[in-house]
N, C-alpha and C positions, 0 to 999 in steps of 0.2 A: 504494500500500500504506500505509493509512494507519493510525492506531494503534486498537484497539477495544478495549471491557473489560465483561468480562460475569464476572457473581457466580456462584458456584462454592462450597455448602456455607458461606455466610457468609464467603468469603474474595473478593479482587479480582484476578482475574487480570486482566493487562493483555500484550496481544500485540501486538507489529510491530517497526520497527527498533528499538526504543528501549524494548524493554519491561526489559533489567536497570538500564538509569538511573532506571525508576520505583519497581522493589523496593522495596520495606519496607525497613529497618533498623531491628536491633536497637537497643534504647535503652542498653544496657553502652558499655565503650568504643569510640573512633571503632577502625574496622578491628577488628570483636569477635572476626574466625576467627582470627586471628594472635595467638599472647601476647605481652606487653607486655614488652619488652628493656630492660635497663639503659643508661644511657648507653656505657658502658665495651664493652658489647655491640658496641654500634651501630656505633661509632667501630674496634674490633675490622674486624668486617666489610666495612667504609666500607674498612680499609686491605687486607685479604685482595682486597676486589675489583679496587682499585687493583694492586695487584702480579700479577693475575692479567693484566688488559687491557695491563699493559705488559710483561710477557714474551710476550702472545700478539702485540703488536705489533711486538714486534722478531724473534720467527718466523718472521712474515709480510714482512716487512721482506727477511729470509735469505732468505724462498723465490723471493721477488719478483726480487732479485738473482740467482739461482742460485747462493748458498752453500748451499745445502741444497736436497736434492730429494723431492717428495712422495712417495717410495714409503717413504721415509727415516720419514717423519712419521708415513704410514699405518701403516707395521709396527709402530711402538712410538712412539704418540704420547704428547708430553710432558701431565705434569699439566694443564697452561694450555690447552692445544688439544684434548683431549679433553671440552669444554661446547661447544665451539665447534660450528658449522653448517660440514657437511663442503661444501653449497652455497658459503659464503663461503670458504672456504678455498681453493677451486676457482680461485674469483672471482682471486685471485691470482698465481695462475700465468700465465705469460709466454703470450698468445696466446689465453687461455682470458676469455671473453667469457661474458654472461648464457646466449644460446644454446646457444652450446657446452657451458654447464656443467650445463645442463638436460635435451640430450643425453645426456651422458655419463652424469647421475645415471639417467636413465631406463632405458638401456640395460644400468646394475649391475642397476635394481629398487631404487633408492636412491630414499625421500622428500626433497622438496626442505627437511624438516624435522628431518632426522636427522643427529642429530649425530656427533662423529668416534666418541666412546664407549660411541655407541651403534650403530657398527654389526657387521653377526653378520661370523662367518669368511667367509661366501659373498661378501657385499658389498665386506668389505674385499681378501679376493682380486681379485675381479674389478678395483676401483679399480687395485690394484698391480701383477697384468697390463696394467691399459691403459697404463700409466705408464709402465712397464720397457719399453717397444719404442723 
């Protein structure tokens, strides 16, 4: 599969693996879809994310132990663990292995992409029955 390009109304379309590495770019600033942030912004955000990844690590940390148990999480997940991939969260629990947790998600009807906040009543029922037995 290799790459081709063929004109299209005076423009160049370019197909294959690698056709958005060949895109155009606008001539404005680098990264023109995103507005330009302030420093102060940036540095802002840089520490929100920080505080977020180490409360979600010390969660994980709990659940890994068994001070906390995931149906605990599921029913009223903290601000931190609801971005998170309900796949890696899985991933933590004591005996719960990549298969297994791709089972389980399968069997809710869970994407291996869906995160804790985003998933509906039905989903996260199901998780918290399978848990509470």
């Amino acid at each position: 599969m290799g790459e081709e390009a063929s004109s299209c109304g005076g423009r160049l379309l370019t197909t294959g693996p690698f056709w958005l590495q060949n895109r155009p770019v606008s001539k404005g600033s680098p990264g023109a879809g995103a507005p330009g942030r302030s420093r102060e912004q940036r540095l802002r955000a840089l520490q929100q994310a920080n505080e977020v990844r180490t409360a979600r690590a010390k969660l994980k940390k709990q659940l890994a132990s068994g001070k906390i148990e995931l149906v605990q999480i599921l029913a009223d997940p903290p601000a931190c663990v609801r971005t998170a991939r309900v796949r890696d969260v899985l991933l933590v629990v004591p005996k719960i292995g990549s298969v297994r947790a791709g089972r389980i998600l399968a069997q809710c009807g869970i994407a291996h992409s869906k995160t804790l906040g985003g998933l509906t009543d039905r989903q996260r029922g199901e998780l918290m029955n399978l848990f509470r037995r």
